[in-house]
C-alpha positions as CSV (number, residue, x, y, z in Angstrom):
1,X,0.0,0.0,0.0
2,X,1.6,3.3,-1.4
3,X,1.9,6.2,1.1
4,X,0.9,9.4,0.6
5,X,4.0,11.8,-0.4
6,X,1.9,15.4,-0.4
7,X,3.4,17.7,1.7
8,X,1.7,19.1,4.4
9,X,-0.5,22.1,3.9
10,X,0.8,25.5,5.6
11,X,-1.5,27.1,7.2
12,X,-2.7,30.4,5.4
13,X,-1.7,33.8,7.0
14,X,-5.0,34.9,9.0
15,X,-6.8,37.7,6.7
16,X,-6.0,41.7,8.2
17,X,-9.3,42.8,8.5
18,X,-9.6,45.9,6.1
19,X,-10.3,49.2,8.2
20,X,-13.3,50.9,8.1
21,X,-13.9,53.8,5.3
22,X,-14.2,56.0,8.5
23,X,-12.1,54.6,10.4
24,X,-9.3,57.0,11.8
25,X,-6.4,54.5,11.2
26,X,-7.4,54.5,7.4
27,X,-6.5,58.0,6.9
28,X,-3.4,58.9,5.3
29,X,-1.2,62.0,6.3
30,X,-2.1,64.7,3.7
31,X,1.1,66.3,2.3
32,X,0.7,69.9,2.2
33,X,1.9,71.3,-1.4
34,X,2.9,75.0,-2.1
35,X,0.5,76.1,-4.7
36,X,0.6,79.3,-6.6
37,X,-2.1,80.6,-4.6
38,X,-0.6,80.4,-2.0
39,X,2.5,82.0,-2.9
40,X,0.8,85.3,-4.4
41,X,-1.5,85.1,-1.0
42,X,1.9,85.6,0.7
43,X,3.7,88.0,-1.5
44,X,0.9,89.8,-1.1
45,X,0.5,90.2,2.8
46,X,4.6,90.7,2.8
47,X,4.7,93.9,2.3
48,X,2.1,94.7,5.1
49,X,3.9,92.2,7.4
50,X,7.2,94.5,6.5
51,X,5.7,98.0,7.3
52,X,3.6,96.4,10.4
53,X,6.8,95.3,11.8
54,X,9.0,98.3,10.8
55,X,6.6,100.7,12.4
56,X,5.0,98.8,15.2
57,X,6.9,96.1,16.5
58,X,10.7,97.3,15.8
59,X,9.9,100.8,17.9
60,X,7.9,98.3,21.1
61,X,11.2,95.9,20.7
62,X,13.5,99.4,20.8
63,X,11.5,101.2,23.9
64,X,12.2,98.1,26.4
65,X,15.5,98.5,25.8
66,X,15.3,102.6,25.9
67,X,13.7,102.2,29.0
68,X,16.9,100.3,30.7
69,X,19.2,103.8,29.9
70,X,19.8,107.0,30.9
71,X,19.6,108.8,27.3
72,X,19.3,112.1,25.5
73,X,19.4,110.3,22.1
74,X,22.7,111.6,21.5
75,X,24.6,110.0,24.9
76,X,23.9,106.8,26.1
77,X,24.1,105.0,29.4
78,X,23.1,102.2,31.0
79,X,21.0,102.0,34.1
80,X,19.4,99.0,34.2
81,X,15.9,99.0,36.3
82,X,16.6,102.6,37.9
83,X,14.0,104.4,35.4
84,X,11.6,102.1,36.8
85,X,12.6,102.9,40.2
86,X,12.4,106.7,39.8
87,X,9.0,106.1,38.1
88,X,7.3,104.5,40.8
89,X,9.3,106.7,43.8
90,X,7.3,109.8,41.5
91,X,4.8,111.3,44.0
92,X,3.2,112.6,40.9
93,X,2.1,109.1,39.7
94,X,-0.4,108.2,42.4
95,X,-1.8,111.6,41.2
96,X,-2.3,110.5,37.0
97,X,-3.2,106.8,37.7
98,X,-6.1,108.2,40.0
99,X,-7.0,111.1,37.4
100,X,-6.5,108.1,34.9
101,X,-9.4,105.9,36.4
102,X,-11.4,108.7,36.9
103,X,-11.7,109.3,33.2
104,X,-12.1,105.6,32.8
105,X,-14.9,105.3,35.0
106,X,-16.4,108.4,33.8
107,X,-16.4,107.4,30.4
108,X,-18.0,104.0,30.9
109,X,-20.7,105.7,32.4
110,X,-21.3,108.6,30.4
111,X,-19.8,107.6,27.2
112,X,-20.6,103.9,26.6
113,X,-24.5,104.2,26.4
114,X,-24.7,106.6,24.4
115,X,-23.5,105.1,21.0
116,X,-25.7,102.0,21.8
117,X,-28.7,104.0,22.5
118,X,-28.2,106.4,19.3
119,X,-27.7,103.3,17.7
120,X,-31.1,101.3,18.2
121,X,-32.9,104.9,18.2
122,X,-31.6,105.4,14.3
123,X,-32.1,101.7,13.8
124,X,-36.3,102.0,14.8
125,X,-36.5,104.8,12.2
126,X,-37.9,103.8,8.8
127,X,-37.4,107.0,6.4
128,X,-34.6,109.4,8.0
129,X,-31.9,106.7,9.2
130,X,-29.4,107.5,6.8
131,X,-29.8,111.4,7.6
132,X,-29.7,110.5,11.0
133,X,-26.4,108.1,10.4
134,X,-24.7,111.7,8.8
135,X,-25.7,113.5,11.9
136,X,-24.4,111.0,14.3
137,X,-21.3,111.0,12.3
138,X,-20.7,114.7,12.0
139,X,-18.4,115.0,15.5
140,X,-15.8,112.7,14.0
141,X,-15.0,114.4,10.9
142,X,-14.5,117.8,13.0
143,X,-10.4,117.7,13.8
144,X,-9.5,116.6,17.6
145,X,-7.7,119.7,17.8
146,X,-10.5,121.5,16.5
147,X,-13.0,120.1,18.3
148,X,-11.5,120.5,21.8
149,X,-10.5,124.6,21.1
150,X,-14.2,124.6,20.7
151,X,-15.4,123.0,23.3
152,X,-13.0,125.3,25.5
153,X,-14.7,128.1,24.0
154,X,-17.9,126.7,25.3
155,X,-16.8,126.2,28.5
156,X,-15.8,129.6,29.2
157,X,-16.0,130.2,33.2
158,X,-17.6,134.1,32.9
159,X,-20.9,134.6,32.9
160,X,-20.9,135.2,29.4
161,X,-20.2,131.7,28.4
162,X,-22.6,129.4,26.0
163,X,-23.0,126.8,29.2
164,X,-23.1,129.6,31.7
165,X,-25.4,131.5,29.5
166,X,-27.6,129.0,28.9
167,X,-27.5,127.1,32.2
168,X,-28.3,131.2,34.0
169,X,-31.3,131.2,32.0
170,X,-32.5,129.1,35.0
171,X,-31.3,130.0,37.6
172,X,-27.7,128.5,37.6
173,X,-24.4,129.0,37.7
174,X,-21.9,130.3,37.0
175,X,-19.8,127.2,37.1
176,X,-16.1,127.5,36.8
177,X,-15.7,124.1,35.0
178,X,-12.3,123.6,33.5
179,X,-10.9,125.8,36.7
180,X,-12.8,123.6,38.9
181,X,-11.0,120.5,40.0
182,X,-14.4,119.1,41.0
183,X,-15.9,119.8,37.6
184,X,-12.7,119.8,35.1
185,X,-12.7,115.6,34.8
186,X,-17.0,115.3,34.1
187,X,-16.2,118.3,31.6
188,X,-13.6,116.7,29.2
189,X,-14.9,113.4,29.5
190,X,-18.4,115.0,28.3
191,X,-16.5,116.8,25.2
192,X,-14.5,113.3,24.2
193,X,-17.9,111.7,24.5
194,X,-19.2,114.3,22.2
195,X,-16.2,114.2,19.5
196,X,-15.9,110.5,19.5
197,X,-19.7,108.7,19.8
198,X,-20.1,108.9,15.9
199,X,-17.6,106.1,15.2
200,X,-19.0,103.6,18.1
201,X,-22.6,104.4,16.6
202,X,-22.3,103.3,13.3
203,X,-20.5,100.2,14.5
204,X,-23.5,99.2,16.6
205,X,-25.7,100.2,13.8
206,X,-24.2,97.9,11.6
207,X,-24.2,95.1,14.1
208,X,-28.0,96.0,14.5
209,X,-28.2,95.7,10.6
210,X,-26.8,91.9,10.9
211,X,-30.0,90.9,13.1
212,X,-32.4,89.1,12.2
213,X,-35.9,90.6,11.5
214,X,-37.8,87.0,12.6
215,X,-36.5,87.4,15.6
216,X,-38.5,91.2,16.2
217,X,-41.2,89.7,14.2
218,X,-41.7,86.6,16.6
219,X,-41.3,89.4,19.8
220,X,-43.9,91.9,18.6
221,X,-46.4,88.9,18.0
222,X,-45.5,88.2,21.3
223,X,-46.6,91.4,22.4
224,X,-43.4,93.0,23.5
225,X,-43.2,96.3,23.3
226,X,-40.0,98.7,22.4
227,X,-38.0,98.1,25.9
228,X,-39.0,94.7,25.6
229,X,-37.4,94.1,22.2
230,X,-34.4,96.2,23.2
231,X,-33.5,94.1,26.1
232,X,-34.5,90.4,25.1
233,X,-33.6,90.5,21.5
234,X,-30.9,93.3,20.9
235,X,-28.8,93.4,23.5
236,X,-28.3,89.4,23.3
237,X,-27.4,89.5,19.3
238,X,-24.8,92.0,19.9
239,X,-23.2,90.8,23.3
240,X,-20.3,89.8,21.5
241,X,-19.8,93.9,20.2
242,X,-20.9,95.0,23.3
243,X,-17.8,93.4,25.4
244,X,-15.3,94.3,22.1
245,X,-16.2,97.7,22.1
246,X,-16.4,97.9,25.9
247,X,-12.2,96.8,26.1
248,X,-11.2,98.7,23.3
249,X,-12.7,102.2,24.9
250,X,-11.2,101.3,28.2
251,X,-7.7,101.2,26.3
252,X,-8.1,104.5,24.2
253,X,-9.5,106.1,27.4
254,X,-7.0,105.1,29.5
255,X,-4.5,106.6,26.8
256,X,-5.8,109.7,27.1
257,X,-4.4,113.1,26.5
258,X,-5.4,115.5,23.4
259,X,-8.2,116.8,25.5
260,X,-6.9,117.1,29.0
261,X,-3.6,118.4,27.3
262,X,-5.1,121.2,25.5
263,X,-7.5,122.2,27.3
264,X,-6.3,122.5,30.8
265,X,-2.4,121.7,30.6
266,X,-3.2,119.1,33.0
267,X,-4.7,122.1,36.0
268,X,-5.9,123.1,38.1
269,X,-3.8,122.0,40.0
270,X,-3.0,118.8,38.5
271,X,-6.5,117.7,39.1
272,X,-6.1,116.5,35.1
273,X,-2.9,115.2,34.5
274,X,-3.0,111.4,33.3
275,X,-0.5,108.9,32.5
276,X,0.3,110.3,29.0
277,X,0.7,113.7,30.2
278,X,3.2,112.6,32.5
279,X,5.1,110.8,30.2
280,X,5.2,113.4,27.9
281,X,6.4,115.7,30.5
282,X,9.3,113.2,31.5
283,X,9.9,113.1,27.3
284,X,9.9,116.5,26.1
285,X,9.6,119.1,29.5
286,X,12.4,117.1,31.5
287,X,14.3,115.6,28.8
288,X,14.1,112.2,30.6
289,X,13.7,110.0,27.6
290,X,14.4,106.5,29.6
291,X,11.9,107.3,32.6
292,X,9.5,108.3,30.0
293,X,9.8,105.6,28.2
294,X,10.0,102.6,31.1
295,X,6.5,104.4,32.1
296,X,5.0,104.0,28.7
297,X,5.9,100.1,29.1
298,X,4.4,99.8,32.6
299,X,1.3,101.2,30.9
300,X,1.9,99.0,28.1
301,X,2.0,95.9,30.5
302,X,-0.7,97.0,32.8
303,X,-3.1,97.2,29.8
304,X,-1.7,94.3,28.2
305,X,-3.0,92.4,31.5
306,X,-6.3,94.0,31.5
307,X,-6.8,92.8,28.3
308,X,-6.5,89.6,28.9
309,X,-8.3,89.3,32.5
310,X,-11.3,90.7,30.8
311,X,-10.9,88.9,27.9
312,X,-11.0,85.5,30.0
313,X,-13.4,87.0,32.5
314,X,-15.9,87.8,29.6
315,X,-15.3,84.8,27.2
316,X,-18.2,82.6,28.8
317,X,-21.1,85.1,28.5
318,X,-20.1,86.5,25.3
319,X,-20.8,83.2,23.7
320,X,-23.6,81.9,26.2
């Protein structure tokens, strides 16, 4: 009886299951080509990357290290943190960061509503809101310089002044008001309001433009009225405006210094002086160029953190 002689069968490799079409192992690192497009997309941002940097960045990289001499721009020296040092020993300084956050404050309470509420008054008009956008935008186009000899001329302290004039007509004043260390602050921040609302207007209007009409549709079927409206439709949609507009005036006020400088010289009695006054007066009165600048980057750093602790404080409601 003849024995077999096949050979023995291997046993076949197990099949690799095939992975899933959506399955994450199946996907295959994209390789990232360099297309035409994108090349003119960059050449064409270069040159505003160049003149960004040139213009903004090189001089903030330049003051830090300004701020570690003792300079005239034409001799040198170093001193390491002793502009700081003199800075902060300034009994002046207590005086402009006080005068500083009373313009702040002021300006959040007098100047922030204001735009908004021009805003959704121009919005509920129907025939004259273009006219009404003009008018709102008027102050703007008037020169800072301009616009703040003017107001100075209003707020001439005789009797014969427009405010005192107007205000005697019933019964009141005269008011000193720029001589007034009690009045000077409420004063300017009232005239910046005045010259700078336009621009925050037309920004909310806009925003107010991007709403959706259902939404005041489904409210006034609702039955709400005006106030109604305002507070449970308009003020949500533009929450995220709100809080961006709100941090960027808090930055350009605290920067102030066109209007206290011209109009008061930072009197009476330094009741007006602010941060930017000071450092222009360590700058261009004292000649102190390094204590100048190491104050402009403890403002620079002070509003740098502000920004971001209200940016982080803000961040859940804005998108709630």
């Amino acid at each position: 009886m003849a024995t077999s002689t096949l050979a023995p069968r291997t046993a076949a490799p197990p099949d690799r299951a095939k992975p899933a079409v959506g399955d994450p192992t199946n996907r295959r690192p994209r390789r990232r080509h360099i297309t035409s497009k994108s090349i003119w997309t960059f050449l064409f941002v270069l040159p505003m990357l160049v003149i960004f940097t040139l213009f903004a960045w090189w001089p903030i990289v330049q003051s830090l290290g300004l701020s570690l001499q003792q300079t005239n721009f034409i001799t040198s020296e170093w001193v390491g943190f002793e502009n700081f040092s003199r800075v902060l020993a300034d009994p002046l300084l207590p005086v402009a960061t006080g005068n500083t956050v009373q313009f702040t404050l002021l300006s959040v309470l007098i100047g922030f509503p204001v735009p908004l509420l021009f805003a959704i008054l121009i919005a509920e008009l129907r025939r004259a809101r273009g006219f009404a956008s003009v008018l709102a935008y008027l102050p703007v186009i008037v020169p800072p310089v301009v616009a703040v000899l003017l107001w100075k001329a209003l707020y001439n302290p005789s009797g014969d002044g427009v405010f005192n004039t107007i205000l005697g007509s019933v019964g009141l004043g005269p008011f000193a008001w720029l001589n007034d260390g009690d009045l000077v602050i409420p004063a300017i921040v009232v005239q910046a309001t005045w010259a700078s609302f336009g621009t925050a207007t037309i920004i909310y209007l806009a925003a107010l433009m991007s709403v959706q009409s259902e939404l005041y549709e489904a409210a006034e079927i609702d039955g709400a009225g005006i106030r109604r409206r305002i507070w449970h439709v308009t003020l949500p949609q533009l929450r995220g405006v709100i809080l961006t507009m709100l941090l960027l005036q808090l930055i350009g006020v605290f920067q102030i210094f066109t209007e206290p400088y011209i109009m008061t010289g930072g009197g009476p009695e330094n009741r007006s002086v602010t941060i930017l006054m000071l450092i222009y007066r360590y700058a261009f009165v004292s000649g102190d160029y390094g204590r100048a600048t190491a104050l402009s980057v403890l403002l620079a750093v002070v509003l740098a953190l502000f920004s971001v602790l209200f940016l982080l404080t803000t961040r859940r409601w804005s998108r709630s």
